[in-house]
C-alpha positions as CSV (number, residue, x, y, z in Angstrom):
1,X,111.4,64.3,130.6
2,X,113.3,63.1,127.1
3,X,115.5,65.6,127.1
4,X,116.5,64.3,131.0
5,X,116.0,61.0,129.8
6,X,117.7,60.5,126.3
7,X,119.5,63.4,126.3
8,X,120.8,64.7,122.7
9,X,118.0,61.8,120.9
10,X,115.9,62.1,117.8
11,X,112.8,61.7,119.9
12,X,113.5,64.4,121.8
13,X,114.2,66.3,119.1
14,X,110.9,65.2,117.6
15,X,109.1,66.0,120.9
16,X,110.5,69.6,121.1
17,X,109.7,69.8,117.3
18,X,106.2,69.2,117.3
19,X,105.1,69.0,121.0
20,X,106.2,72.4,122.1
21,X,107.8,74.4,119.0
22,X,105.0,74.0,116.7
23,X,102.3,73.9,119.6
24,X,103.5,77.6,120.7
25,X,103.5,78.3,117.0
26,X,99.7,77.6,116.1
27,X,98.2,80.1,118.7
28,X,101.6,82.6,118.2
29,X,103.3,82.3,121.0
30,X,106.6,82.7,119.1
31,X,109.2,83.2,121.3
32,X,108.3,79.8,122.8
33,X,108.3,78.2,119.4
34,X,111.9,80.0,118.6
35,X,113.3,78.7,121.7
36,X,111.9,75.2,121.3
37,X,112.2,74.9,117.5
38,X,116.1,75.8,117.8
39,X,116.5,73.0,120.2
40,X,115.1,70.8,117.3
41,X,116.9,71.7,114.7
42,X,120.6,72.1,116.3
43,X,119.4,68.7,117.9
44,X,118.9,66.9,114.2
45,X,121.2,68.5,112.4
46,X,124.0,67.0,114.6
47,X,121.8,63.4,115.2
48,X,120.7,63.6,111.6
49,X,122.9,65.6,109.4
50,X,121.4,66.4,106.1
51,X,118.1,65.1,106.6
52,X,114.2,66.0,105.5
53,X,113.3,66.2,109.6
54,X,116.4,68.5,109.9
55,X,114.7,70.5,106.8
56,X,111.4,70.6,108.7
57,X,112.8,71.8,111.7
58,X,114.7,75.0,110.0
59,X,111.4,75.6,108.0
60,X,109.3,75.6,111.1
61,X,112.3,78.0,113.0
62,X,111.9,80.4,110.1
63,X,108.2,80.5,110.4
64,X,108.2,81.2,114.0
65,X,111.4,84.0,113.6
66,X,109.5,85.3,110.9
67,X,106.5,86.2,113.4
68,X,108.9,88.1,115.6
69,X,110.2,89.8,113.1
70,X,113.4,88.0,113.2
71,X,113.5,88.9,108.8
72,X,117.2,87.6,108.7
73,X,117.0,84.9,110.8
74,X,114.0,83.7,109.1
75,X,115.4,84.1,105.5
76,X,118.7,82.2,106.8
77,X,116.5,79.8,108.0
78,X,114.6,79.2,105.1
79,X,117.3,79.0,103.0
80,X,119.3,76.5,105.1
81,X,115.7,74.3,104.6
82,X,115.2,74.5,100.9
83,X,119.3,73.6,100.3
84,X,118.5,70.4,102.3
85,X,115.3,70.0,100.7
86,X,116.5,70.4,97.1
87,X,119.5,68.0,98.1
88,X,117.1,65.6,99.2
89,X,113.7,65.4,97.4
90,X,113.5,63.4,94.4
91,X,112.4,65.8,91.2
92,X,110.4,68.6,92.0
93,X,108.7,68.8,95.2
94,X,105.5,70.7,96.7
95,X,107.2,71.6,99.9
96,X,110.5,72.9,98.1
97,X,107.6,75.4,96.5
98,X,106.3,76.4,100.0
99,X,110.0,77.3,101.0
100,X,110.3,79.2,98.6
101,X,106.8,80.7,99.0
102,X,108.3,81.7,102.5
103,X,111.2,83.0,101.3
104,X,109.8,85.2,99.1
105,X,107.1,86.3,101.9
106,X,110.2,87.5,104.1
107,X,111.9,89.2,101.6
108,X,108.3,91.2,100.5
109,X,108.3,91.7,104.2
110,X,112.3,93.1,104.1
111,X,111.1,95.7,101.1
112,X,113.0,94.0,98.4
113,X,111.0,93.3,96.0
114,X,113.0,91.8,93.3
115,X,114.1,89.1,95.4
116,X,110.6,88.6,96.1
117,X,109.2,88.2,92.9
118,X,111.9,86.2,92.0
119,X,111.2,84.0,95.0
120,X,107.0,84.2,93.8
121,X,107.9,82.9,90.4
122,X,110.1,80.4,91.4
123,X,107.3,78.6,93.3
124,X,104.6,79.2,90.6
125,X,106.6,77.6,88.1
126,X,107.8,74.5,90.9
127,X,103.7,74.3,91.5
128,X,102.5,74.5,88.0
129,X,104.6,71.5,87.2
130,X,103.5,69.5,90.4
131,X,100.1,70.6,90.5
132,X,99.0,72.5,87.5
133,X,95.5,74.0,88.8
134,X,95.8,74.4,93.0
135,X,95.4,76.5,95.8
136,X,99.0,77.0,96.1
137,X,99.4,77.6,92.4
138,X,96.6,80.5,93.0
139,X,98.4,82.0,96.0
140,X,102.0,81.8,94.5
141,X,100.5,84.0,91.5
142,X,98.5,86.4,94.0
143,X,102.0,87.0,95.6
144,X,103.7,87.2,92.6
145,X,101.6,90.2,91.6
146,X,101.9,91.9,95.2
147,X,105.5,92.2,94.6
148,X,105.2,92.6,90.8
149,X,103.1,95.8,91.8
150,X,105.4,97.2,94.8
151,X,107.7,97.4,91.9
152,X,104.9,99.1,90.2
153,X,105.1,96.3,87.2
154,X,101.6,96.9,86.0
155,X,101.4,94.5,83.1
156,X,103.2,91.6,85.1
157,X,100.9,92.8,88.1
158,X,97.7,92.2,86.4
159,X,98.3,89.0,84.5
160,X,99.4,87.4,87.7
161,X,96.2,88.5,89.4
162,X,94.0,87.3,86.9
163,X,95.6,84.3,86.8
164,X,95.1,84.0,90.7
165,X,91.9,85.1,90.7
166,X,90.6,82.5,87.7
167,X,92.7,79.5,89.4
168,X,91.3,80.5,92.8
169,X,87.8,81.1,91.5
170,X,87.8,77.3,90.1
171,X,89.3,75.5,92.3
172,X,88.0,77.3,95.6
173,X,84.4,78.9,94.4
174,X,83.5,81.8,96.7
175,X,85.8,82.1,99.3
176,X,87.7,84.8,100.7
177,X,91.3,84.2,98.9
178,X,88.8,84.2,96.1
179,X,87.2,87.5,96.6
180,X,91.4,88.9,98.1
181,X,92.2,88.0,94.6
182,X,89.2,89.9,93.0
183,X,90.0,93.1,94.7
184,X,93.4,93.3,94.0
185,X,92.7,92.7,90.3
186,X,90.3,95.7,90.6
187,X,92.9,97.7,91.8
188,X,95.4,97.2,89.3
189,X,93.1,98.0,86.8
190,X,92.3,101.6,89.0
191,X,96.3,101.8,88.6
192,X,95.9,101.9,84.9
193,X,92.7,103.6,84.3
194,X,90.8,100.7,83.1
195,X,88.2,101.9,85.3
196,X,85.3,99.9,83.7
197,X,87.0,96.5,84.4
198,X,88.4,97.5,87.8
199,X,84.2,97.9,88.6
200,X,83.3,94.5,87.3
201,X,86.6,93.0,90.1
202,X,85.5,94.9,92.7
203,X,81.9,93.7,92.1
204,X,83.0,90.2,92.3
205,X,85.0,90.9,95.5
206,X,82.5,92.6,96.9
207,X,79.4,90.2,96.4
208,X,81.7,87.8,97.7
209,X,82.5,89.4,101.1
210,X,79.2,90.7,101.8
211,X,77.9,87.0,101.9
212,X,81.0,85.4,103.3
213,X,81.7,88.2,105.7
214,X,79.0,90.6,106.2
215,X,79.9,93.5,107.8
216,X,83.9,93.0,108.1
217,X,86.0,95.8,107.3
218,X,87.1,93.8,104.0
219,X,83.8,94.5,102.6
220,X,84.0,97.7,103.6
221,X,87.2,98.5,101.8
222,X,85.8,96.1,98.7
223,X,82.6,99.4,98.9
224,X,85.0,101.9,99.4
225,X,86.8,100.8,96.1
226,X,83.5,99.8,93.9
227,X,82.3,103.7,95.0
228,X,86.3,105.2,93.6
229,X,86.0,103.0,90.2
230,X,81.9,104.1,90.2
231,X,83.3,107.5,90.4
232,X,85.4,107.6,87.5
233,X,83.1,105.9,85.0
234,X,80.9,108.9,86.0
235,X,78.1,106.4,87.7
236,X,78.1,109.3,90.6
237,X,74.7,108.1,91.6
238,X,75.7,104.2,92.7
239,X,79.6,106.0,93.9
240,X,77.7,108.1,96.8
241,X,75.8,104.9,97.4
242,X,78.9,102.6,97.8
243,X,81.3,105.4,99.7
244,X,78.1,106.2,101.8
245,X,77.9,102.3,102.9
246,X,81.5,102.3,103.2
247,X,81.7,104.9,105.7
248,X,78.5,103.3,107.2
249,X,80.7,100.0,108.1
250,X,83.9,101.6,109.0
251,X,82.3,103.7,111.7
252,X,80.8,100.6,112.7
253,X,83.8,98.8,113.0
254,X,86.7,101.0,113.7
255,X,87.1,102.8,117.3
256,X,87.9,106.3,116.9
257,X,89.0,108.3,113.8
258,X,91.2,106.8,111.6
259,X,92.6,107.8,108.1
260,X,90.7,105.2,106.2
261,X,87.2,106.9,108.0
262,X,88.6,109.8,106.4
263,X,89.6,109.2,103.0
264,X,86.3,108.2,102.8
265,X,84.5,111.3,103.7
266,X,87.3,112.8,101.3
267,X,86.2,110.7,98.9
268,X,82.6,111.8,99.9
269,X,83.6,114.7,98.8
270,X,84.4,114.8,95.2
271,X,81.6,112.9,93.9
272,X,78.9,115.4,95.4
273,X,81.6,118.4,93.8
274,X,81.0,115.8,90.6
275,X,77.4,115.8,91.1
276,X,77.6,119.8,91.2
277,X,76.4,120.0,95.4
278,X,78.7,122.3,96.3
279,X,77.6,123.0,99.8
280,X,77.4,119.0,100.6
281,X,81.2,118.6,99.0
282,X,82.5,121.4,101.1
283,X,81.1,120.0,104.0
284,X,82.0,116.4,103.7
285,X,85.7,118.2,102.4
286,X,85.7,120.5,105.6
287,X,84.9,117.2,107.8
288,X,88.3,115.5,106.2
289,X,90.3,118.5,106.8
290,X,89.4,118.3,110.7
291,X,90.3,114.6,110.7
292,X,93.3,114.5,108.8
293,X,94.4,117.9,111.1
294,X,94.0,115.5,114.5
295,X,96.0,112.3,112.9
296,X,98.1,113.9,110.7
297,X,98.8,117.6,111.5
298,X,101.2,118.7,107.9
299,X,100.4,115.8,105.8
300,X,99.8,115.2,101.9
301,X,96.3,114.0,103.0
302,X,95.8,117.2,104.7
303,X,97.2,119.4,101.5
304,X,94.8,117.6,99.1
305,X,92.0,118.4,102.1
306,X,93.0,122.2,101.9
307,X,93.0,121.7,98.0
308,X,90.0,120.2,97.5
309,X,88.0,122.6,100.0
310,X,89.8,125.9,97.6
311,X,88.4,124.0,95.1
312,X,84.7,124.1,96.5
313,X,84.8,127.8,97.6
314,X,86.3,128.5,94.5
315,X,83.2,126.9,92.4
316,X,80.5,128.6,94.9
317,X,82.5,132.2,94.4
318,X,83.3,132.3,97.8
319,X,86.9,133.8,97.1
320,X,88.2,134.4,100.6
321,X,87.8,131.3,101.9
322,X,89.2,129.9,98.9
323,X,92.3,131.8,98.9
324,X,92.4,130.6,102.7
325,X,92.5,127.1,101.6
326,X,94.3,127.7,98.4
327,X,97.4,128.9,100.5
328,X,97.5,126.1,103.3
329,X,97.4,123.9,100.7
330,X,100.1,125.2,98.7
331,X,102.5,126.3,101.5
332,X,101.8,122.1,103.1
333,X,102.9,121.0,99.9
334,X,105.9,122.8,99.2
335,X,106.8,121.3,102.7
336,X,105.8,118.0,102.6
337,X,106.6,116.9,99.0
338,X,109.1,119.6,97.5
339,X,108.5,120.1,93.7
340,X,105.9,117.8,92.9
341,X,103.1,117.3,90.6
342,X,100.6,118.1,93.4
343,X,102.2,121.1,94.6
344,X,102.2,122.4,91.3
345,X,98.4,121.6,91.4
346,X,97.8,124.0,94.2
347,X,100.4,126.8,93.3
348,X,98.3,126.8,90.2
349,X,95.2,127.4,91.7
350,X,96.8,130.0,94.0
351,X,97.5,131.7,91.2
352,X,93.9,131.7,89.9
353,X,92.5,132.6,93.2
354,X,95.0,135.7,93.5
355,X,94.2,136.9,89.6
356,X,90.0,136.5,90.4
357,X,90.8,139.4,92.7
358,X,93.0,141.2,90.7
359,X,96.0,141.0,93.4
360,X,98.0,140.6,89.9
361,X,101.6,140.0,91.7
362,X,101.0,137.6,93.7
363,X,99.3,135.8,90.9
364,X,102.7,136.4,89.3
365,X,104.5,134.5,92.5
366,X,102.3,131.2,92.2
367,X,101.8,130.9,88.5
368,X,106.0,131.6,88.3
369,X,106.2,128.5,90.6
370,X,103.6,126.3,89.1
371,X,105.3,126.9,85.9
372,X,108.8,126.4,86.8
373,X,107.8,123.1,88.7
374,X,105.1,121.8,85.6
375,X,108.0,122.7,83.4
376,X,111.0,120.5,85.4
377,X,108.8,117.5,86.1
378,X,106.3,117.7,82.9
379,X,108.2,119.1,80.3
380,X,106.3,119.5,77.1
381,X,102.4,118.8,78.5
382,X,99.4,120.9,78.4
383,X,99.5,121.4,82.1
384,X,102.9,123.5,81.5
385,X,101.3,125.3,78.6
386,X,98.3,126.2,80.9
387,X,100.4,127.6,83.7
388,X,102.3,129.9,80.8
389,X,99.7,130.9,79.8
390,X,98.0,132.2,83.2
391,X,101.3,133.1,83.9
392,X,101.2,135.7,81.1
393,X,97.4,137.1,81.7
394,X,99.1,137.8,85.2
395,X,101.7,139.6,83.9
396,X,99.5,141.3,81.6
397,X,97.6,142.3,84.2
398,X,100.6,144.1,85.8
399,X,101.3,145.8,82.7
400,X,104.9,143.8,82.4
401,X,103.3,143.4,78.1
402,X,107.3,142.2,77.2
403,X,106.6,139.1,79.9
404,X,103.5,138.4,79.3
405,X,104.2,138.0,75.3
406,X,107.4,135.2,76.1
407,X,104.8,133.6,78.5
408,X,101.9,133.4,76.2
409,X,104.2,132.3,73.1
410,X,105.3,129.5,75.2
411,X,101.7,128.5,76.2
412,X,100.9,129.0,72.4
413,X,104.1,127.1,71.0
414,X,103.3,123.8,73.5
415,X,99.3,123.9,72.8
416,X,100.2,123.6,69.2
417,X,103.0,121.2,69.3
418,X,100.8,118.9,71.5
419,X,97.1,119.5,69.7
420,X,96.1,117.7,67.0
421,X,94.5,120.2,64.4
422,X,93.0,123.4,65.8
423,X,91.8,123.6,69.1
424,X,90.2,126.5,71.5
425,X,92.7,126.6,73.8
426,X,94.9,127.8,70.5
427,X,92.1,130.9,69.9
428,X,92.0,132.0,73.4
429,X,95.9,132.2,74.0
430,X,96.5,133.6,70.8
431,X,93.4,135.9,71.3
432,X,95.5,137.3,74.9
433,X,98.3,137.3,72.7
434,X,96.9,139.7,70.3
435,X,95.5,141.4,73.6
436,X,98.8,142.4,74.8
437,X,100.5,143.4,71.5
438,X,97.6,145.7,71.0
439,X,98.2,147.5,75.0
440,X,102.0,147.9,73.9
């Protein structure tokens, strides 16, 4: 009716500003809200010209191209809003901070992650002038640290969180930003294998969810966590406790198999190898390895599956099934990551497997590529030296005594360039040493 009425008019701009683009916007019906919010804004940019309204109007047109999706429209968008807003706000203003919180959302949405955390810190210094201690001060830190730990910037990461989670934990009490905070502090201490602390922030998130959300998949995932960080702090006990009531929830909750169901059980799985129940780990590791099989087919997950299952077998003596596992693992690997760390891992035990039945050559073929990998990626490191040195009982084993002495002298030379004083590992490699001088 305005726009019949009054034509090109700042109420009608106002009416298709709030009455239709931002109504479609709240229950996200966006492409309504693109449609009506680009109405509003060419309307009072040529009414108004550089005005705050104007401003408004490209904010809200971001917001809403930024639910579809529309990244680049959105960050033009935004950007076109906090010029005007800069231009026209007196000093430093809250909403020139939440432009720039939007901003840096998009871009954290586009992948790049230095513009985002340039964008996050931007707005946490704009809020801690205007508002010191504040929600919005809280979540400009938590998204400072999402981006600061894309860019895996552990240090920056952690402060940010912590400073999140403290601001957030005064100024909101228990709530769920609080608690969002809480866990991603947890797991940036799991990142840097301060695994006691990283249990005391999943705690917190965790006690928090459970009463604010009860069974929710966040508290799930705050279990899941808690029962990883239990885990490594060797409290395997409350670990199987937390993963078990993980799992509990997510089967709850989810429909189907999914891959979080199934790290789970994975998890599952090393803390009963941890607790030395063999038979449970292998079955809660052969239950991953269906899983991952039907989502993922060749998959990393479904490598360290395999590996973990050779693993199992290899610890109850059950060699055959072991070197079953052993070689899925190994040949999924080489396929899915190349030379990597992990495919080292299960070349490596490959090699063990194949020397536990004396099938020396092959042994030969998995500890030559374990070694050669370990040696291009590691360099000088113990897991290098350990692949030498099964490297040369292999060849040993095949009689080859000239390659088995350069392999164990490298083993030897690494062990005691990286040990501090003696160590065993030092007596038994030179002990195969002298082995091998005395068969030549």
């Amino acid at each position: 009716m305005r726009l019949e009425v009054l034509g090109q008019h700042v109420h009608t701009a106002d009416r298709f500003h709030m009455l239709v683009g931002v109504a479609h916007h709240k229950p996200y019906d966006f492409t309504s809200a693109v449609e009506a919010l680009q109405i509003a804004s060419d309307m009072r940019l040529t009414l108004l010209g550089d005005h705050l309204d104007t401003a408004e109007s490209y904010y809200w047109f971001g917001l809403a191209n930024s639910g579809m999706e529309n990244l680049n429209l959105a960050l033009e968008s935004f950007k076109v809003s906090l010029q005007l807003m800069k231009k026209l706000s007196v000093g430093d203003h809250c909403k020139i901070a939440v432009v720039i919180n939007q901003i840096r959302t998009v871009y954290l949405e586009m992948g790049d992650y230095n513009s985002a955390r340039e964008q996050f810190q931007n707005a946490v210094d704009l809020y801690e002038k205007v508002l010191e201690k504040h929600e919005s001060t809280a979540t400009s830190f938590h998204n400072l640290a999402i981006a600061c730990l894309a860019l895996g910037s552990y240090p920056e990461a952690l402060e940010c969180f912590r400073r999140a989670s403290t601001t957030r934990l005064e100024v909101l009490s228990q709530h769920v930003l609080t608690a969002n905070s809480f866990h991603m502090l947890g797991v940036v201490h799991h990142k840097i294998n301060d695994f006691t602390s990283a249990v005391e922030a999943f705690q917190t998130a965790l006690e928090m969810r459970s009463t604010l959300l009860g069974d929710h998949l966040d508290t799930a995932e705050s279990f899941y966590w808690l029962g990883l960080a239990k885990c490594e702090v060797g409290d395997l006990k409350c670990a199987l406790a937390s993963l078990q009531k993980a799992l509990q929830l997510m089967k709850e909750l989810s429909t189907g198999d999914n891959a979080s169901i199934t790290n789970i059980i994975n998890k599952l799985g090393t803390v009963y190898y941890k607790m030395g129940d063999y038979l449970a780990a292998r079955e809660q590791f052969q239950n991953a390895v269906d899983l991952y099989e039907k989502l993922f087919d060749k998959h990393e997950s479904t490598a360290t599956g395999y590996h973990n299952l050779a693993a199992t077998y290899l610890a109850i003596g059950s060699y055959p099934e072991a070197l079953e596992c052993s070689k899925q693992a190994s040949t999924m690997r080489l396929e899915v990551l190349g030379q990597h760390i992990h495919t080292a891992d299960s070349c490596h035990m490959l090699g063990v497997l194949h020397h536990k039945i004396h099938d020396f050559t092959s042994a030969v073929d998995a500890f030559q590529t374990a070694s050669d990998i370990r040696s291009a990626l590691l360099g000088y490191h113990q897991d290098t030296g350990e692949s030498y040195h099964w490297l040369g009982l292999a060849q040993s084993g095949m009689e080859d005594h000239k390659g088995a002495l350069e392999s164990l002298q490298k083993a030897l030379q690494l062990r005691r360039e990286l040990s501090t004083g003696d160590h065993p590992d030092i007596a038994d490699i030179a002990n195969d040493t002298a082995l091998v001088y005395f068969k030549m």
